[in-house]
Chimera marker file (.cmm) of the C-alpha trace (Angstrom):
<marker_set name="trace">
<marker id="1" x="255.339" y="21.787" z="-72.657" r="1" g="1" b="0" radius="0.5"/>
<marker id="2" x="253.665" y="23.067" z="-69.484" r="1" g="1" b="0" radius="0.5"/>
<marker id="3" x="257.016" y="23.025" z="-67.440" r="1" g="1" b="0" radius="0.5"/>
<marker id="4" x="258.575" y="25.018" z="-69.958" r="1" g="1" b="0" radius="0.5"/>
<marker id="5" x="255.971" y="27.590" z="-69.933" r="1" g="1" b="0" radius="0.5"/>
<marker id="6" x="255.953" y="27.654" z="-66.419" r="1" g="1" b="0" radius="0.5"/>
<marker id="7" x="259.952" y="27.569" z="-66.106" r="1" g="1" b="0" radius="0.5"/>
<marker id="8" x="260.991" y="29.840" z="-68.259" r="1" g="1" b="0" radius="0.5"/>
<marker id="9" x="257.546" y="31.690" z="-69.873" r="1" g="1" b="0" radius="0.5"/>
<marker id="10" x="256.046" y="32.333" z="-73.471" r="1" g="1" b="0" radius="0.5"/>
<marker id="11" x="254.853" y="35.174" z="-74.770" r="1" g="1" b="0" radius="0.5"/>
<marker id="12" x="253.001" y="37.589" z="-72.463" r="1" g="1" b="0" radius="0.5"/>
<marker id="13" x="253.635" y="35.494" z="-69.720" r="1" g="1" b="0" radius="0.5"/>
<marker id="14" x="256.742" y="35.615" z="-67.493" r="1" g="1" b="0" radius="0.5"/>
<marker id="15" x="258.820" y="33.045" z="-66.205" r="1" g="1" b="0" radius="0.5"/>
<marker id="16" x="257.778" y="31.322" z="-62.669" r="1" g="1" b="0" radius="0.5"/>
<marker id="17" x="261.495" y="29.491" z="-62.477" r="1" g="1" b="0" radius="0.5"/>
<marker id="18" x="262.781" y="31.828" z="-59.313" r="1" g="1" b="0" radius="0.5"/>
<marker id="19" x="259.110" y="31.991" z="-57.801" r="1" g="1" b="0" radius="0.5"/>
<marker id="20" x="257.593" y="28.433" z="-58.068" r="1" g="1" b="0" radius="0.5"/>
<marker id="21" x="260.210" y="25.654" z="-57.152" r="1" g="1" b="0" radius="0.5"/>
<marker id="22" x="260.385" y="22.364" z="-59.236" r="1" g="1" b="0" radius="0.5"/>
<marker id="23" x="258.236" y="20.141" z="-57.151" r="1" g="1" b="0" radius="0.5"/>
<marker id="24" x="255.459" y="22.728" z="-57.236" r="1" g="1" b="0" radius="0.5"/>
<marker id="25" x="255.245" y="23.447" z="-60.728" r="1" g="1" b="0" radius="0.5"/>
<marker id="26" x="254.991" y="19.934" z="-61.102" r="1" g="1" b="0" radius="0.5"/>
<marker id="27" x="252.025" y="19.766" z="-59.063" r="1" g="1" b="0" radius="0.5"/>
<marker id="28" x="250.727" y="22.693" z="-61.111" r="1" g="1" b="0" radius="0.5"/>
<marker id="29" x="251.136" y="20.262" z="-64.203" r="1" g="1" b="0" radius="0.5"/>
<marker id="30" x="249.256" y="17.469" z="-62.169" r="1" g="1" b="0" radius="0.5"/>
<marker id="31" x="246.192" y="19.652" z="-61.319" r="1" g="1" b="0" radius="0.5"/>
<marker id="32" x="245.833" y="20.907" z="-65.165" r="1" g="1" b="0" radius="0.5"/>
<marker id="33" x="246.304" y="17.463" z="-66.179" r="1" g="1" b="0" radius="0.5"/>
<marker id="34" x="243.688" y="16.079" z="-64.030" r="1" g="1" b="0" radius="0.5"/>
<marker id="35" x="240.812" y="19.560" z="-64.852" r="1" g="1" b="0" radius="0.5"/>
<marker id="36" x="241.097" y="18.232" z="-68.594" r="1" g="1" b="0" radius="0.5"/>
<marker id="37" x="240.487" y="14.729" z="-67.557" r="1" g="1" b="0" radius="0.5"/>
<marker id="38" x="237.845" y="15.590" z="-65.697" r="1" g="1" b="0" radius="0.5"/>
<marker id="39" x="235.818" y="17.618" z="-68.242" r="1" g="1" b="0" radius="0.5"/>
<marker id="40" x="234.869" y="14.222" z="-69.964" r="1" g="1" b="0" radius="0.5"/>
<marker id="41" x="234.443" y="12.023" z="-66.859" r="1" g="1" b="0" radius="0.5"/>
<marker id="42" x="231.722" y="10.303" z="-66.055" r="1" g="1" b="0" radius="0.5"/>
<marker id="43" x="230.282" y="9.467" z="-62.591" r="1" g="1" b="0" radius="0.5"/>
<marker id="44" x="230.855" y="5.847" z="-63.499" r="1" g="1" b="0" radius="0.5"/>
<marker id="45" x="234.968" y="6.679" z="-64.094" r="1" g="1" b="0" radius="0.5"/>
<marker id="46" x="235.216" y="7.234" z="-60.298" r="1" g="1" b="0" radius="0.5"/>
<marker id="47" x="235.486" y="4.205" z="-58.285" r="1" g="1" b="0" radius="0.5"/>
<marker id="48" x="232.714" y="3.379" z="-55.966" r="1" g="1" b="0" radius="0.5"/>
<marker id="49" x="234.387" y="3.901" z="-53.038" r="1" g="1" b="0" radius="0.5"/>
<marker id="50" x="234.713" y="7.202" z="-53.814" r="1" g="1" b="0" radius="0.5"/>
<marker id="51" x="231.504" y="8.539" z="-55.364" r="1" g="1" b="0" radius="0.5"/>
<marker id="52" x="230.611" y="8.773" z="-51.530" r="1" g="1" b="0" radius="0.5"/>
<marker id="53" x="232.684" y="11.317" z="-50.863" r="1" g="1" b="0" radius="0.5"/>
<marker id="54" x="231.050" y="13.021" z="-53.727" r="1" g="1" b="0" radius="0.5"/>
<marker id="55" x="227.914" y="13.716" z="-52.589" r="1" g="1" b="0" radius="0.5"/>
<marker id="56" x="224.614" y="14.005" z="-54.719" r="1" g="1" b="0" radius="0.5"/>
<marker id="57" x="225.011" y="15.404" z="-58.404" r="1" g="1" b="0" radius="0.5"/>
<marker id="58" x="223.567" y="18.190" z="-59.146" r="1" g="1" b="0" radius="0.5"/>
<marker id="59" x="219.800" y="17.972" z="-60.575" r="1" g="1" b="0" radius="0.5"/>
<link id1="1" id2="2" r="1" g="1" b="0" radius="0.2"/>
<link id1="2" id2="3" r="1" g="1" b="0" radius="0.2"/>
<link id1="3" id2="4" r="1" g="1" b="0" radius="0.2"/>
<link id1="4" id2="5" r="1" g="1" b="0" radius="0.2"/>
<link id1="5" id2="6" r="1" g="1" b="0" radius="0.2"/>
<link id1="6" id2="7" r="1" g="1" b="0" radius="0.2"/>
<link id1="7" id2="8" r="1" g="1" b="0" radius="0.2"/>
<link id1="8" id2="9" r="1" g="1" b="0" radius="0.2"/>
<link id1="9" id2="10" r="1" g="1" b="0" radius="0.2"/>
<link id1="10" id2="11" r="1" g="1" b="0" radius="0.2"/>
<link id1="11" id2="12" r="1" g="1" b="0" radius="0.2"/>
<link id1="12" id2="13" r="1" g="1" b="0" radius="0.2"/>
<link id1="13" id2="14" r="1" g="1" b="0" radius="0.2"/>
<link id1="14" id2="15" r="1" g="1" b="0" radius="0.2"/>
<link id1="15" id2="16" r="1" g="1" b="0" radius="0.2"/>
<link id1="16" id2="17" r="1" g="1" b="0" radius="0.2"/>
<link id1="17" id2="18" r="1" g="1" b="0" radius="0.2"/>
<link id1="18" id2="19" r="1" g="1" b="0" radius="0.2"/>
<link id1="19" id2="20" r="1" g="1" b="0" radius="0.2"/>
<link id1="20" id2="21" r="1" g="1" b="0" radius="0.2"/>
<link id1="21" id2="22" r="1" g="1" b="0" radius="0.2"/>
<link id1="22" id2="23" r="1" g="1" b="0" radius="0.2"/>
<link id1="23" id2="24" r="1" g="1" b="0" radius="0.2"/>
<link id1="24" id2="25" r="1" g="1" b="0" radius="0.2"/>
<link id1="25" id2="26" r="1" g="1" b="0" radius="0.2"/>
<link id1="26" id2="27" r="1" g="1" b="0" radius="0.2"/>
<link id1="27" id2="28" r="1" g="1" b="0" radius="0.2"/>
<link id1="28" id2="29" r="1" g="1" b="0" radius="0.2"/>
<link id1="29" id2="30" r="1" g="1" b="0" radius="0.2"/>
<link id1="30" id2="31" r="1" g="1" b="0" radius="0.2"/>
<link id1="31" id2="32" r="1" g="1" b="0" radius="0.2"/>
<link id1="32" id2="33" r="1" g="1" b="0" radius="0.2"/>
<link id1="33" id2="34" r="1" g="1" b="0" radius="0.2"/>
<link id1="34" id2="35" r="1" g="1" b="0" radius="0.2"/>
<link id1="35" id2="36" r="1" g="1" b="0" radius="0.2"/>
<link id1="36" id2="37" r="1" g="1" b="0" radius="0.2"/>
<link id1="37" id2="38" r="1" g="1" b="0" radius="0.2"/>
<link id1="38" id2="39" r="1" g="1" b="0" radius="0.2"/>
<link id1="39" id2="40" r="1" g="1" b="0" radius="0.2"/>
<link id1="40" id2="41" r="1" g="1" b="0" radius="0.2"/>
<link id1="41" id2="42" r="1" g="1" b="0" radius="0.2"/>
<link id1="42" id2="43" r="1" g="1" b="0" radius="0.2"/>
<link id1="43" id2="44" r="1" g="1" b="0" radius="0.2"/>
<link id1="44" id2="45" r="1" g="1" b="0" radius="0.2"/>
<link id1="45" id2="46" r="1" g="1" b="0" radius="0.2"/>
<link id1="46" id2="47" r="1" g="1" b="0" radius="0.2"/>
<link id1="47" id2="48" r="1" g="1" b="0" radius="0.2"/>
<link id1="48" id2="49" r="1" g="1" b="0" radius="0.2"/>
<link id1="49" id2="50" r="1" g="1" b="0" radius="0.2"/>
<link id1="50" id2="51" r="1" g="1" b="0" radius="0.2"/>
<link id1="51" id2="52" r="1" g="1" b="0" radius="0.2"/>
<link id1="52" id2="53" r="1" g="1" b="0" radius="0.2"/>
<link id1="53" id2="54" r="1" g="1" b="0" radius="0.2"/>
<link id1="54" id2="55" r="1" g="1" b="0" radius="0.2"/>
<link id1="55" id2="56" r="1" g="1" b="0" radius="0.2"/>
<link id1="56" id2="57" r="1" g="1" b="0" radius="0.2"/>
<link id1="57" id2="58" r="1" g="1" b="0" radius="0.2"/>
<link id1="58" id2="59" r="1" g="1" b="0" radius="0.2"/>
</marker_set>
């Protein structure tokens, strides 16, 4: 669905085909994808070697 949108628009919103090529509108599909996983996470979802790189949650 998001390609689509992104390939050839939907209502108000204009098609991206001539302006964002394939590989990048799939990466635009990856980085939705993973915001609306990450609205549910948990700190205990990321593995431990990476909470490091997290830093301290917020208080």
């Amino acid at each position: 669905h998001f390609f689509d949108v992104i390939t050839n628009g939907q209502r108000t919103m204009p098609p991206y085909a001539s302006q964002v090529a394939v590989r990048d509108r799939w990466a635009i599909i990856a980085y939705i994808r993973a915001l609306q996983l990450s609205q549910n996470a948990r700190i205990e979802d990321v593995p431990a070697e990476e909470r490091n790189r997290l830093g301290e949650p917020p208080k």
